[in-house]
KEKE-3310 file (N, C-alpha, C; in steps of 0.2 Angstrom, whole numbers, plus 5000, padded with zeros to 4 digits):
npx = (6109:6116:6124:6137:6145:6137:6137:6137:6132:6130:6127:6134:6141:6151:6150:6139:6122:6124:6136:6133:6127:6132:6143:6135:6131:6143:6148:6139:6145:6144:6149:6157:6153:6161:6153:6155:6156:6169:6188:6197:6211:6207:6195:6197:6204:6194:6187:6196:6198:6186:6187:6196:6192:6181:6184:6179:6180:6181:6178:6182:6172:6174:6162:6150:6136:6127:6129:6123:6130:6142:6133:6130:6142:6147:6141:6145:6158:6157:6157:6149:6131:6122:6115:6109:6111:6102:6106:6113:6114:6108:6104:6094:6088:6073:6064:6050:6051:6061:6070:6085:6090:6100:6103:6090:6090:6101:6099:6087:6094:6104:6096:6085:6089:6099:6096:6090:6096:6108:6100:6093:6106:6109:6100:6099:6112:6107:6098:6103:6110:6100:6094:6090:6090:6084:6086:6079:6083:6072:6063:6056:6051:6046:6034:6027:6026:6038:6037:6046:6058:6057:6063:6068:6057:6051:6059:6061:6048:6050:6057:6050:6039:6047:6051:6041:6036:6048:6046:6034:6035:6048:6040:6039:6051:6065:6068:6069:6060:6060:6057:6065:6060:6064:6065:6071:6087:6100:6114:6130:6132:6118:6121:6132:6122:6114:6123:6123:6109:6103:6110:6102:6089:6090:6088:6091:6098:6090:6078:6078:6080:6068:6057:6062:6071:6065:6054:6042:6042:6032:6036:6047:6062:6077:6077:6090:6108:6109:6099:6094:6100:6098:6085:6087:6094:6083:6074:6082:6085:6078:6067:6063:6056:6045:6042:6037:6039:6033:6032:6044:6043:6052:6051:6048:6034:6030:6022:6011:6002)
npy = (5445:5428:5422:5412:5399:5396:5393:5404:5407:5419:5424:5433:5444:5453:5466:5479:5474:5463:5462:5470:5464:5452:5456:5460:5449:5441:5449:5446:5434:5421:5411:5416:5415:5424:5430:5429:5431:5433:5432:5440:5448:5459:5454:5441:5450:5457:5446:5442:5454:5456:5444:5447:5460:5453:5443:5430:5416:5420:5419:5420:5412:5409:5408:5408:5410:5411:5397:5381:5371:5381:5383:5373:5369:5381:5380:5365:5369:5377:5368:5369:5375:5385:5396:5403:5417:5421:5433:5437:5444:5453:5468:5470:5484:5485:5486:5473:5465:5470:5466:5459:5441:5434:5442:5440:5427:5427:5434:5429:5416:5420:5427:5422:5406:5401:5402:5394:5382:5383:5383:5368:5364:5366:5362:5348:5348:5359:5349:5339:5346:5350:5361:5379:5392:5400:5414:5425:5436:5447:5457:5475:5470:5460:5457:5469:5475:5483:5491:5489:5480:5466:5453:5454:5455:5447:5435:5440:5439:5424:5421:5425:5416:5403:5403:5404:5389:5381:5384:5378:5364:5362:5364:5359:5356:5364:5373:5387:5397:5413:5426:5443:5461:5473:5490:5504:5504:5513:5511:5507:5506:5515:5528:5532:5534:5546:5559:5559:5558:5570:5577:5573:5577:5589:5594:5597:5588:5585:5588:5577:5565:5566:5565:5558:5545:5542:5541:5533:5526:5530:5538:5543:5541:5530:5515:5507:5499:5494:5491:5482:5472:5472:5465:5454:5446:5447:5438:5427:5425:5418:5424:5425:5410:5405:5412:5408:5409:5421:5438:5451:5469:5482:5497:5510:5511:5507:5497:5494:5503)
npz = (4658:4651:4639:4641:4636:4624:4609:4595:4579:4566:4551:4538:4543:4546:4545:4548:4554:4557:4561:4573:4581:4581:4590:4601:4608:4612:4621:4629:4634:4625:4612:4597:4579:4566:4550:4532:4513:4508:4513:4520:4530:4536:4541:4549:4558:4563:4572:4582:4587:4594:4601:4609:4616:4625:4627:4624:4614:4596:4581:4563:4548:4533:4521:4504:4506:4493:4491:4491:4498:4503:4512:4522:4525:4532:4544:4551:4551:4559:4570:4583:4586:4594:4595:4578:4568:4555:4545:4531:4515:4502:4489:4473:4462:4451:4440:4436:4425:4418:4426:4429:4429:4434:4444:4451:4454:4463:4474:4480:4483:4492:4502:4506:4502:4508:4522:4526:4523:4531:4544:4542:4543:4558:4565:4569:4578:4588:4594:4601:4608:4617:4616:4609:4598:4584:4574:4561:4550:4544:4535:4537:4522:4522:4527:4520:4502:4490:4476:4462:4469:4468:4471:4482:4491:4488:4492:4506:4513:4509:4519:4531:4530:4531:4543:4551:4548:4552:4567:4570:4569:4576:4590:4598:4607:4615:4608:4597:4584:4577:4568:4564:4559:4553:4548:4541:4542:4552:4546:4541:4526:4523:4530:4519:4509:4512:4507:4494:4491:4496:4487:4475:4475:4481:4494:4511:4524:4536:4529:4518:4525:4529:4520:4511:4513:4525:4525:4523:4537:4550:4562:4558:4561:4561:4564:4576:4573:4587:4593:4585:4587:4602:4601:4599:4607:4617:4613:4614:4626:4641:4641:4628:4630:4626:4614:4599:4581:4577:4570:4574:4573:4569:4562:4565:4565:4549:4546:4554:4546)
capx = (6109:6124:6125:6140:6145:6132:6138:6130:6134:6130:6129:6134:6142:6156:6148:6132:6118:6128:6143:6131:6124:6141:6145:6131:6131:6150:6148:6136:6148:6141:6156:6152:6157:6158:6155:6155:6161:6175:6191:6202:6214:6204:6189:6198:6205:6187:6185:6203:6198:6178:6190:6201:6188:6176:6187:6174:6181:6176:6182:6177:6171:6171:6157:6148:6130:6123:6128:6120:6136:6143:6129:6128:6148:6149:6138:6147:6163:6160:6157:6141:6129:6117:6111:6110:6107:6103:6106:6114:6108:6110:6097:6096:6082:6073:6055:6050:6051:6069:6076:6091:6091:6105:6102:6085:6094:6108:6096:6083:6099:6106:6093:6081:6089:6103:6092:6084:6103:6110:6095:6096:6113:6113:6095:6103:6116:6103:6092:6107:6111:6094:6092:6093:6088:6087:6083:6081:6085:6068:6064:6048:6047:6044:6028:6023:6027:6038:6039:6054:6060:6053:6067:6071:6049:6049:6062:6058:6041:6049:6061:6045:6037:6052:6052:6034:6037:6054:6044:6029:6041:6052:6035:6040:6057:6068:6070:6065:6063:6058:6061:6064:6058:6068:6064:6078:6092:6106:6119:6137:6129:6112:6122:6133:6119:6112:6125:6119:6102:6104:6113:6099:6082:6092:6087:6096:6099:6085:6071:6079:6080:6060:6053:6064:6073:6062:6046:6038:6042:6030:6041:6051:6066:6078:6079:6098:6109:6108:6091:6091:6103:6095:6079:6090:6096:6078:6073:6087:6086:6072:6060:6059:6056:6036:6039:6037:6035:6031:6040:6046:6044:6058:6051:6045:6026:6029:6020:6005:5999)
capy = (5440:5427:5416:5409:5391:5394:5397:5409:5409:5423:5427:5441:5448:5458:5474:5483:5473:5455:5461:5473:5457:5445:5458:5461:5439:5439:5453:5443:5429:5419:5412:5419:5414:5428:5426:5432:5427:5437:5429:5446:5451:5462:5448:5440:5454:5457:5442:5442:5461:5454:5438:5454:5466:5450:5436:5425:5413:5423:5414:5423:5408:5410:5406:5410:5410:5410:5392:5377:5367:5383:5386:5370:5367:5386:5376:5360:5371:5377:5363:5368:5382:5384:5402:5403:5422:5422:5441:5439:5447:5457:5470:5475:5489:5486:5483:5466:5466:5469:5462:5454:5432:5432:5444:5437:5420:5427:5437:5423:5409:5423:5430:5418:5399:5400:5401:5386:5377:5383:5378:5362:5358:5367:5361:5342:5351:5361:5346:5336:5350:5351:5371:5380:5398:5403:5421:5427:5444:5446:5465:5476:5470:5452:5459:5472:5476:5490:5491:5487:5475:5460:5448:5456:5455:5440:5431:5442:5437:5417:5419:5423:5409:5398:5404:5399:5383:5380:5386:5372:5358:5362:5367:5354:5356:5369:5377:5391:5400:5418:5433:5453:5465:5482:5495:5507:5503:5516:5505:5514:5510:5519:5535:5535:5535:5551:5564:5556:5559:5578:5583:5573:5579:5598:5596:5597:5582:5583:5586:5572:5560:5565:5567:5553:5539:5538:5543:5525:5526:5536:5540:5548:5540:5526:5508:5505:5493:5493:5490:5474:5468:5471:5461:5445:5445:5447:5434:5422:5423:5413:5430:5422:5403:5404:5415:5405:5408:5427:5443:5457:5473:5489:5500:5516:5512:5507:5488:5498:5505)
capz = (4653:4649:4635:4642:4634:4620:4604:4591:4572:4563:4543:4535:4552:4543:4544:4549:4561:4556:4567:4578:4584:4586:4596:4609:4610:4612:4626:4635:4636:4618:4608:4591:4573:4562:4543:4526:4509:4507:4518:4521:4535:4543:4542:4554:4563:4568:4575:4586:4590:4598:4607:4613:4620:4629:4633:4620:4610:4592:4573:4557:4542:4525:4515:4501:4506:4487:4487:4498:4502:4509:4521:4527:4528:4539:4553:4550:4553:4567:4575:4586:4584:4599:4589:4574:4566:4548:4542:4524:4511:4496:4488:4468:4464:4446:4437:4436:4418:4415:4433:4429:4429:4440:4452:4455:4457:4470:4483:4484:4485:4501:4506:4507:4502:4514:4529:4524:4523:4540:4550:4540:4547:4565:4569:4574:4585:4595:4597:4602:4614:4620:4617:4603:4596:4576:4574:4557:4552:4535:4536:4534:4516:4523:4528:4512:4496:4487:4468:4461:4474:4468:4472:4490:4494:4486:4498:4514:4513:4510:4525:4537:4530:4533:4552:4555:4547:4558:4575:4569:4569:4584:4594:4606:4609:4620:4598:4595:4578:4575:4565:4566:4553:4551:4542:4537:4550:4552:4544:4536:4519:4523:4529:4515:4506:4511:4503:4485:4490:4496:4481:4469:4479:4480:4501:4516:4525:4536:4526:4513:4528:4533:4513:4504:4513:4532:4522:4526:4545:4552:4567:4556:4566:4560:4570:4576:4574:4594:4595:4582:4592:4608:4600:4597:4613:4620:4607:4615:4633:4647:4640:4624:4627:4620:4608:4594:4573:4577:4569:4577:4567:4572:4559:4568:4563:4548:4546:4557:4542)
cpx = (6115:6122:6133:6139:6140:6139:6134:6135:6129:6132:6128:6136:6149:6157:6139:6131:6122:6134:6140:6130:6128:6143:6141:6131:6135:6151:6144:6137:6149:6149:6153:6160:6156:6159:6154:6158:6167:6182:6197:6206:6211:6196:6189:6201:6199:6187:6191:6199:6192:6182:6194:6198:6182:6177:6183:6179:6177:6180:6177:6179:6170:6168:6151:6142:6125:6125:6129:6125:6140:6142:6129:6135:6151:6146:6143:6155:6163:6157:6151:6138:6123:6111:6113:6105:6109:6101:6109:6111:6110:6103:6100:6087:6080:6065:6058:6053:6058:6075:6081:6090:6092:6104:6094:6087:6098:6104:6090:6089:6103:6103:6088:6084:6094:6103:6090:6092:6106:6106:6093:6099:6113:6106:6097:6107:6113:6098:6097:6110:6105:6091:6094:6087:6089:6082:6085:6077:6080:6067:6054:6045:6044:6038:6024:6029:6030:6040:6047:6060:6058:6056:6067:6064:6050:6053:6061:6052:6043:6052:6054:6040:6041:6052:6048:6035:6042:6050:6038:6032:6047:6046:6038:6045:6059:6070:6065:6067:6058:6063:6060:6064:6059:6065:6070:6082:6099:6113:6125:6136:6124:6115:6127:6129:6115:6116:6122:6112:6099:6105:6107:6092:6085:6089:6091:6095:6093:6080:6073:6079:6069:6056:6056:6066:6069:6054:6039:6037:6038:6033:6044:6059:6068:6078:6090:6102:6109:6102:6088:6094:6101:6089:6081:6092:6090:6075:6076:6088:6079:6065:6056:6057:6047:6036:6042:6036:6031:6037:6038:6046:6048:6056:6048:6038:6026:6023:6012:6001:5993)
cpy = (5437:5424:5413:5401:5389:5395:5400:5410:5413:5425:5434:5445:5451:5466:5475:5479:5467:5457:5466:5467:5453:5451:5459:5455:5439:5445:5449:5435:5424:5418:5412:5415:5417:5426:5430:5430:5430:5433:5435:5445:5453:5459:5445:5442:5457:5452:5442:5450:5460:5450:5444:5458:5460:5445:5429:5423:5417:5420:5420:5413:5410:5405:5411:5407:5410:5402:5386:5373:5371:5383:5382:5367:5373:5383:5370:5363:5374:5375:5362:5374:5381:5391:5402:5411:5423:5429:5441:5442:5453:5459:5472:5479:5486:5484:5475:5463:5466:5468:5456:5446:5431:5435:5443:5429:5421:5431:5431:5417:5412:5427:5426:5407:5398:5402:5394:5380:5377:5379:5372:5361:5362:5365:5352:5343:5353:5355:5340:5341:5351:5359:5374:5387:5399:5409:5423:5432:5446:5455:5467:5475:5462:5453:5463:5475:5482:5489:5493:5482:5469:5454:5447:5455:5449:5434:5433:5437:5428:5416:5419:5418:5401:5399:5401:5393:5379:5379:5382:5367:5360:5367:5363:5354:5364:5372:5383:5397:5406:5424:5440:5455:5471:5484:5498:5506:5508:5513:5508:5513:5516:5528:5538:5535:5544:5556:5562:5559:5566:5580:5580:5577:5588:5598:5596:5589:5580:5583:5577:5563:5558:5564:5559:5547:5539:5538:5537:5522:5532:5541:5545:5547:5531:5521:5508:5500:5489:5488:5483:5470:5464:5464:5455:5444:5444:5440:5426:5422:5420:5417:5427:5415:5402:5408:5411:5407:5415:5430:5448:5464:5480:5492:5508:5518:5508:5501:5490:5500:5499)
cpz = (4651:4645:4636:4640:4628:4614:4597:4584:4569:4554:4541:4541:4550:4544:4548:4556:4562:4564:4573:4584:4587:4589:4603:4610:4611:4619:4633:4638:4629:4614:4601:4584:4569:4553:4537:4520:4506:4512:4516:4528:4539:4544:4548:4561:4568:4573:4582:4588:4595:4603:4612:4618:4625:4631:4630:4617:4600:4585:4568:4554:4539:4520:4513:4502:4498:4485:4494:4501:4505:4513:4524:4530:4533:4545:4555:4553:4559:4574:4579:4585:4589:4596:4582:4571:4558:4546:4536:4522:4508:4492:4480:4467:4453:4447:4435:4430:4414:4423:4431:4435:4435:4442:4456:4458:4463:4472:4485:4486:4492:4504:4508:4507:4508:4520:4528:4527:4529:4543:4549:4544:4555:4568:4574:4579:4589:4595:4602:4609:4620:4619:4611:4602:4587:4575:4565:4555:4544:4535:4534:4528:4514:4523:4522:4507:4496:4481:4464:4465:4474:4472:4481:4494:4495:4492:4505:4516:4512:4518:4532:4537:4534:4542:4556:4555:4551:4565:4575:4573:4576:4592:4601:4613:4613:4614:4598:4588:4577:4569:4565:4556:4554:4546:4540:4544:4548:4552:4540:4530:4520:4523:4525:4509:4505:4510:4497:4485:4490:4490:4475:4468:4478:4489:4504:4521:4530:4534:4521:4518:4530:4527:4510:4510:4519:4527:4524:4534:4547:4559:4566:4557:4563:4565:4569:4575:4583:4595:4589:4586:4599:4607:4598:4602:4617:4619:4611:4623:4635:4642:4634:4623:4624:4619:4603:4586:4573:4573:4573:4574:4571:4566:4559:4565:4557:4542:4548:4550:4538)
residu = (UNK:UNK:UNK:UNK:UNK:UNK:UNK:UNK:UNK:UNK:UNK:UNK:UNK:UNK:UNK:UNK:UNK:UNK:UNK:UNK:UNK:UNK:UNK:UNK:UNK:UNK:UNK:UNK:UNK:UNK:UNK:UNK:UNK:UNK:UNK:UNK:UNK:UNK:UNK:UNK:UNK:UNK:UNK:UNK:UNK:UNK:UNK:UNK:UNK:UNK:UNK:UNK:UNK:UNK:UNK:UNK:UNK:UNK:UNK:UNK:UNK:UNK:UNK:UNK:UNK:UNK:UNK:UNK:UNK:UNK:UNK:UNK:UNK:UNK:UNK:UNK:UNK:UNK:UNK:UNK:UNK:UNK:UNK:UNK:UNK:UNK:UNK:UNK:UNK:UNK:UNK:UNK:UNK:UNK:UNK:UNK:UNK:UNK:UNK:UNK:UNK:UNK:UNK:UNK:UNK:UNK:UNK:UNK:UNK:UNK:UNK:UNK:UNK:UNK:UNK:UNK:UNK:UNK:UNK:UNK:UNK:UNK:UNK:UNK:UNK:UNK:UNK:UNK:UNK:UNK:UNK:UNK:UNK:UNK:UNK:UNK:UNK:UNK:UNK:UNK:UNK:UNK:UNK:UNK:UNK:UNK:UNK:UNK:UNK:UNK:UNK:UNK:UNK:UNK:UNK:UNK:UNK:UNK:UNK:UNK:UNK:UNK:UNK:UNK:UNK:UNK:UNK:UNK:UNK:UNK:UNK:UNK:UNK:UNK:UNK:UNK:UNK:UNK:UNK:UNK:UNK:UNK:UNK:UNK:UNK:UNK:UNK:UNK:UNK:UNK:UNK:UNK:UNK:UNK:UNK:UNK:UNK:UNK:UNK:UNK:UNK:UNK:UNK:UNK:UNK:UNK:UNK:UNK:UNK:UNK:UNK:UNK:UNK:UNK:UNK:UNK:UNK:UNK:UNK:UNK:UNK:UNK:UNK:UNK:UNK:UNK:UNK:UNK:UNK:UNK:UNK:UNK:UNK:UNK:UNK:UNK:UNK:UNK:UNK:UNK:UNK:UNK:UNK:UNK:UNK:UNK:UNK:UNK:UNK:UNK:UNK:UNK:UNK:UNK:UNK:UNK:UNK)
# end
């Protein structure tokens, strides 16, 4: 598989599946743009360190995804976008009741509106190109509900709306728009998550992996960032050209229910 001559932008690719992913793209030739709203040294050392290890042209941009002139001046910067993988995304945990204003405003504006904004600006590119891929990254809460997550449901559930509705409208065309839906992804938040959880539960780390945080995977077994990865690339070669306005679920059963 090459994506040679393609290029693939990528949000929120600083860390976890965001930069799992500019890298398996930038490995298979893909010149990648990484991004995040933060503009640090080592932002851009990621990026110099992906051009180092695959010979790809690799840029960090910084933009703030909670606001629509960034998302559509990160495509606009860089120049052309043949993939486009929308993974930002930020989570807060409360009852509906006392969910704070503003952070139901900032995860629907990056987790859900600035998908909307990107594909906006990089869908004239790929129709100008003739080919075009937008993969975006909604999760298993795109599909069901968990209490206290109103905001994170709430936008999940708009992004695989927004996907269908993209993969309508570029029915015709070499466009294709889907999206993947993770369950717990073994991500360096997730496993510094699990000392906290040991010492609150009083278990050992396997039980509190099988009893508290996998509990919803019936597997028992988290999805990788490997294996999101791999699913963007499947997504993005000849294999995916009719697959259309579908999701993809990597949750070890948990969507089956």
């Amino acid at each position: 598989m090459s994506f040679e001559g393609k290029t693939a932008v990528i949000t929120g690719s600083n860390s976890g599946i965001g930069l799992g992913v500019a890298r398996a793209l930038a490995r298979a030739g893909a010149d990648v743009v990484l991004n995040s709203f933060t503009d640090r040294d080592e932002d851009h050392a990621l990026a110099e360190e992906i051009a180092k290890e695959t010979g790809v042209r690799a840029r960090y941009i910084s933009a703030d995804m909670s606001k629509a002139d960034a998302c559509r001046a990160l495509i606009e910067t860089a120049g052309t976008c043949d993939i486009l993988v929308n993974n930002a995304g930020i989570q807060h945990v409360a009852p509906v009741d006392t969910f704070p204003t503003e952070k139901w405003d900032a995860i629907i504006a990056i987790n859900l509106t600035s998908a909307f904004h990107t594909t906006a600006a990089a869908l004239p590119m790929m129709r100008k190109a003739g080919w075009g891929r937008i993969v975006n990254i909604a999760s298993a809460h795109g599909l069901r509900a968990s209490p206290y997550k109103s905001a994170y449901v709430a936008a999940k559930h708009g992004v695989v709306g927004l996907t269908k509705t993209v993969a309508l409208e570029t029915a015709g065309e070499a466009i294709t728009c889907n999206a993947i839906c993770p369950g717990y992804v073994l991500t360096p938040i997730i496993e510094a998550q699990i000392p906290d959880q040991m010492k609150t539960h009083n278990m050992d780390e396997e039980t509190v992996l099988r009893e508290v945080i996998l509990v919803k995977h019936p597997s028992r077994k988290f999805a990788t960032i490997d294996q999101v990865a791999g699913t963007v690339m499947f997504l993005c070669s000849p294999n995916g050209d009719e697959i259309r306005g579908t999701t993809i679920s990597l949750d070890g059963g948990w969507t089956a229910n």
